[in-house]
N, C-alpha and C positions, 0 to 999 in steps of 0.2 A: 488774572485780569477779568472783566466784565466782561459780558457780550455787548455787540450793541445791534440789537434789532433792527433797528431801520435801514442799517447796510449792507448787511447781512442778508436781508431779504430781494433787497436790491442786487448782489452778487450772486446770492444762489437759489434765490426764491423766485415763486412763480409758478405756474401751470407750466410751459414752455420748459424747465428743469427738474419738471416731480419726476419723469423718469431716471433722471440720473440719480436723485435722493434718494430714491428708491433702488437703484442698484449699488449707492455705496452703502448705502443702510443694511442692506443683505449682508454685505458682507461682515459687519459687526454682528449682527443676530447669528451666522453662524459661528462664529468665535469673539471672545473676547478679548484676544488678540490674533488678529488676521496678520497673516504673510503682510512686509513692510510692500513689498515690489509686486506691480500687477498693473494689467493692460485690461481697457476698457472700448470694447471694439462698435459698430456702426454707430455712431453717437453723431447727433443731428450738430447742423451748423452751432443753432445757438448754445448745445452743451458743449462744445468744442470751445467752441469762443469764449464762455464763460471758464473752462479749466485754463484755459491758457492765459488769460487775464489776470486770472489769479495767482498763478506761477510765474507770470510778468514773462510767456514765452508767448514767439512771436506768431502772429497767428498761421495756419498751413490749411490746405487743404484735406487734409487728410482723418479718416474717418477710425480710426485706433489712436491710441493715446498709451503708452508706457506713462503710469502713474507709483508715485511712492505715497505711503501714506505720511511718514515723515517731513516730505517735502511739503504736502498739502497742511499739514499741522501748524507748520513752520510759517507757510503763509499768511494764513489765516491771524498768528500769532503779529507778524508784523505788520499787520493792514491792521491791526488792534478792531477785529470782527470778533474773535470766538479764541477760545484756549486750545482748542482742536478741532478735529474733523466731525468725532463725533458728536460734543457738547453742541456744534454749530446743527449738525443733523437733528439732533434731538430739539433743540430751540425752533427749528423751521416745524417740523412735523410731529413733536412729542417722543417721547419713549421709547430706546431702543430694546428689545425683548431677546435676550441672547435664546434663541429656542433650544440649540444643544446643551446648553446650562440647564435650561428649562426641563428637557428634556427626562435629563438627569436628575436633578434634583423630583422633579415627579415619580419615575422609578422606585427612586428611594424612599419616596414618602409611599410607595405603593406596597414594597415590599417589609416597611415595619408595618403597615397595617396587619398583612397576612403572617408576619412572624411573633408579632402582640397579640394571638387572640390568646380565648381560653382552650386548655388545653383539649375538651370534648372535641374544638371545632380545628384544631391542629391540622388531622389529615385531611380534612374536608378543604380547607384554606392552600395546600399546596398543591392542586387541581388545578391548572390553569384555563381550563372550562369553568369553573366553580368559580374561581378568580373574576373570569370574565360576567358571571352573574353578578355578584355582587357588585362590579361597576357599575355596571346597567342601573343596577336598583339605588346605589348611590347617587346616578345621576353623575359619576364620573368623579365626586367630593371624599378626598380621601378623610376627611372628619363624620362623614354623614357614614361613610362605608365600616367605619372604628366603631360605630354608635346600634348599627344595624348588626353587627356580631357578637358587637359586646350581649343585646339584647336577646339574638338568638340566645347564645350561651345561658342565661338568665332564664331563658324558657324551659328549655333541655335539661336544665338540673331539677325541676321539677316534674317529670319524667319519668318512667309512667307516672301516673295521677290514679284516685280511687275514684275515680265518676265526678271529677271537677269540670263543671262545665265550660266551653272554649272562652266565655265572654266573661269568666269568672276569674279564668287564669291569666287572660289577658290586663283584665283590672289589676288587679294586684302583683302583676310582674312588670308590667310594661307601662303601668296608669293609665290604660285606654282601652272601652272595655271593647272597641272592634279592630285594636291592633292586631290580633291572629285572624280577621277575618277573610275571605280568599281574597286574594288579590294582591293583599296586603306585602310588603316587601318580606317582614319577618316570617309570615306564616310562609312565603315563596322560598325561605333560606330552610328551616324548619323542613317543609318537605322534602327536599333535594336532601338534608341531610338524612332524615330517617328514612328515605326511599329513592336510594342514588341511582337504581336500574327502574325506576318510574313504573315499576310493578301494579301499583294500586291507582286505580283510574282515577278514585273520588277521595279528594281531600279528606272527607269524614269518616272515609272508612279508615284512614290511616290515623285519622284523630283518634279514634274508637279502639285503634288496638293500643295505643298508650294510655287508656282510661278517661279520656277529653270527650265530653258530651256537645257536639256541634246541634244537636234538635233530638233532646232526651228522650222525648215520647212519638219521633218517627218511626213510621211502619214497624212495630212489634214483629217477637219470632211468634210463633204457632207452634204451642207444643200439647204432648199427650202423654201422662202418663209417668211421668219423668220422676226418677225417684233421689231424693234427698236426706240427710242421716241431721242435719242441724237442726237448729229451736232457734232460727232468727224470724223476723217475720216473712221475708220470703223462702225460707225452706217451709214454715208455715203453712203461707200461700200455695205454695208447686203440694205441698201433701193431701192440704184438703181437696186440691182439683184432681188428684189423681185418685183420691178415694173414691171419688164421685164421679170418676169417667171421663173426666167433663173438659174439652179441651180449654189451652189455658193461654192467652198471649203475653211474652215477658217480653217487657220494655228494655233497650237498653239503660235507661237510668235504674232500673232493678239491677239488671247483670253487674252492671258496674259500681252502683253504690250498695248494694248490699247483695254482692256474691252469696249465692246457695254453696252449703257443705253437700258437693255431690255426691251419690252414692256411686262408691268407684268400680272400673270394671262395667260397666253396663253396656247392654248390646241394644243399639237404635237403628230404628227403621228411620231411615228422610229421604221425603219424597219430595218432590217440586211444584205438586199443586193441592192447595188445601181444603181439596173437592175429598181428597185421598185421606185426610186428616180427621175430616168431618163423618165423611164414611165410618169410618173404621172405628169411631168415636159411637156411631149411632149402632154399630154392629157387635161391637164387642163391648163399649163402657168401660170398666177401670179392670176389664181381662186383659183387654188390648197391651200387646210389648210398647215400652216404649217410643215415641214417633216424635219427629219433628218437620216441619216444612219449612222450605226456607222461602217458597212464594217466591220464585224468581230468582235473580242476581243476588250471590251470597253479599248479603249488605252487612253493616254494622251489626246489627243484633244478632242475625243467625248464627254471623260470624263470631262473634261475642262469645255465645252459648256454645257452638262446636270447639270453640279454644278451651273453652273452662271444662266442657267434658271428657275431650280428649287429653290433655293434661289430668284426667283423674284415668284413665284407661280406659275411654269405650272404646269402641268399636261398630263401626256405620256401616250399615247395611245401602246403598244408594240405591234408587230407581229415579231418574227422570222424563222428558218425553226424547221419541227418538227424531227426532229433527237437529237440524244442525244451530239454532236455537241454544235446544237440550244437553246437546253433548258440548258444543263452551262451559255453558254454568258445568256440567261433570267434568272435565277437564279442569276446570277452578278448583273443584269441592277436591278431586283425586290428588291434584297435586300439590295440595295445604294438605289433608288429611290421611290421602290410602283410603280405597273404601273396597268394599264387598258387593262386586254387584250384585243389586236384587233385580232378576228377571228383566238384567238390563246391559244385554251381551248380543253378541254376531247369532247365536244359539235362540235367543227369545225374540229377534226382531224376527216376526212371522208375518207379514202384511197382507191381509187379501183384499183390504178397499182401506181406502185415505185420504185425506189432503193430499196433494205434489209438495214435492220438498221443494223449498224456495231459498235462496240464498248461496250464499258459497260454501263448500262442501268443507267439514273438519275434523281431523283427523282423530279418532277417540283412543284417550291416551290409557284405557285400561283392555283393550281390546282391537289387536290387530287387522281383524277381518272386520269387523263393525262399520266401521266407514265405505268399505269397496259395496258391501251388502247393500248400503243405502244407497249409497248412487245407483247404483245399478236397476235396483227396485226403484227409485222413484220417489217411494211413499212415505208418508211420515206418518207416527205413532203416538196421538199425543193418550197423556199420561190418563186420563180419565177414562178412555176405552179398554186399560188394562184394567179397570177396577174389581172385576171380578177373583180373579188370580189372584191380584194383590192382597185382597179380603181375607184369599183362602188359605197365603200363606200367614199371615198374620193370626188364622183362626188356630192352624196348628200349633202355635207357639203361645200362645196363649199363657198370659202373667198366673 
């Protein structure tokens, strides 16, 4: 049968009955078929009036109602209003949303997204933290969330890279050349996967150890000395600076687009400030052992260089300053690497005037007493007051 709007609106329509449309309507969005028998309690005069009207019962006082949904269908059926309860619900106020259907059905479309990726992003996908990012980043759209993995995946396979720059790989994997840029939803999926304990503070340094150049030619390492067995043009470059003494800064786009053949086994000195570099450059020239600075927070390049040499077997000698500063970055450097303290233990902090140590105190991870020695003293060590010592063991060993 037809509905017919005008009567319809007249028997159940109105402001005066949106609350009762709205509590039979609940009970269709929870089920698609609701229990037939069910009671509808403090229901004002005129919802009362109007059920009972419609059930042709005689009107009462009374503020509960034992209703059937059969009976209501039935009626509605013979008053030639509506085919049912709910087509007439839906006619008054639009479309009823079964939520638990919904529910469900989203679920399910939630759990092929995470069961359809590729298979790099498998374990990553049954995270239910991980999970919860990638809705975020989808915006909650299980096609948008299909498209943002598939994409990661697509990045990852090209992974590491030999010095592809980040705006390079984004063009040609993604066709957009600041899709991996920070922020970005993919580069946000991208780091969580290759750095799921959030180890590395700076997106670029994590770029950097898969071979991705986020700003090629920022801050260079500072090196001295460094010796290489190849004929490309930067083992070239590292020979002739080392013939000539001459301190040398390598770019990361060198380390990574044209790796030097290192000479394996080598033992370096790296220090933390390139006062120390400079020195030892103007004192000894192309005698001086090997040196590197890494000038601060081991960033992309240093970091760069000490991967590519320790993978051929060196071995680092460390000296930093002794402040609490100092002993983070060593604490970084010790525990990616092991190192050999140079003249940079609880035995060598000697203070007899200083700066005051400032900050919160931290604990040094290659020397037990080192930390209680500092607090207690006070004082800090930076790294250019030891230069003398530093000089003299460098003169010893001399290339």
């Amino acid at each position: 049968m037809t509905l017919d709007p005008a009567r319809l609106a007249r028997v159940l329509g109105g402001e005066a009955l949106a609350d009762l449309r709205a509590r039979l309507r609940k009970r269709y969005a929870a089920s698609d078929a609701p229990a037939d028998g069910f009671t509808l309690a403090n229901l004002s005069n005129a919802e009362r009036d109007a059920l009972a009207g419609l059930l042709g019962r005689a009107r009462s006082g009374q503020r509960s109602l034992r209703l059937s949904h059969a009976a209501l269908d039935e009626a509605l059926r013979r008053a030639e209003l509506a085919p049912n309860l709910r087509a007439a619900l839906e006619a008054l106020d639009g479309p009823i949303v079964d939520t638990r259907a919904a529910k469900a059905r989203r679920a399910a479309a939630w759990a092929e997204v995470f069961t359809r990726v590729d298979p790099a992003l498998a374990e990553f996908a049954q995270d239910t933290s991980r999970q919860g990012l990638v809705k975020r980043l989808a915006g909650q759209d299980t096609a948008r969330a299909a498209a943002l993995l598939a994409d990661a995946a697509r990045v990852l396979a090209q992974l590491p890279s030999a010095g592809t720059a980040r705006a390079h790989l984004a063009a040609t994997t993604l066709g957009n050349a600041h899709a991996l840029d920070n922020g970005q939803p993919v580069a946000t999926l991208i780091r969580r996967v290759l750095d799921p304990a959030r180890e590395q503070p700076r997106l670029r340094d994590l770029w950097a150890e898969q071979g991705v150049l986020v700003n090629e030619l920022a801050k260079p390492v500072a090196t001295l000395n460094l010796a290489t067995t190849g004929q490309s043009a930067s083992d070239t470059l590292i020979q002739a600076a080392a013939t000539a003494g001459e301190p040398l800064h390598l770019s990361l786009r060198l380390l990574l687009r044209a790796a030097p053949t290192w000479q394996p086994n080598q033992t370096l000195h790296v220090c933390e400030n390139p006062e120390i570099l400079a020195a030892a450059a103007d004192a000894l020239g192309p005698a001086c052992p090997p040196m590197i600075c890494i000038d601060g927070q081991l960033s992309a390049a240093p970091r760069t260089l000490l991967d590519q040499l320790t993978t051929a077997g060196a071995k680092i000698h460390y000296h930093g300053d002794f402040d609490w500063p100092g002993l983070t970055i060593a604490n970084t450097i010790h525990a990616r690497y092991g190192f050999i303290p140079w003249r940079f233990t609880s035995a060598d902090y000697q203070p007899d005037h200083g700066p005051a140590l400032a900050g919160t105190p931290v604990e040094a991870h290659w020397d037990s007493e080192l930390t209680a020695q500092m607090r207690n003293a006070g004082v800090a060590i930076h790294e250019e007051s030891e230069l003398k010592p530093l000089l003299a063991d460098l003169t010893r060993i001399t290339r």
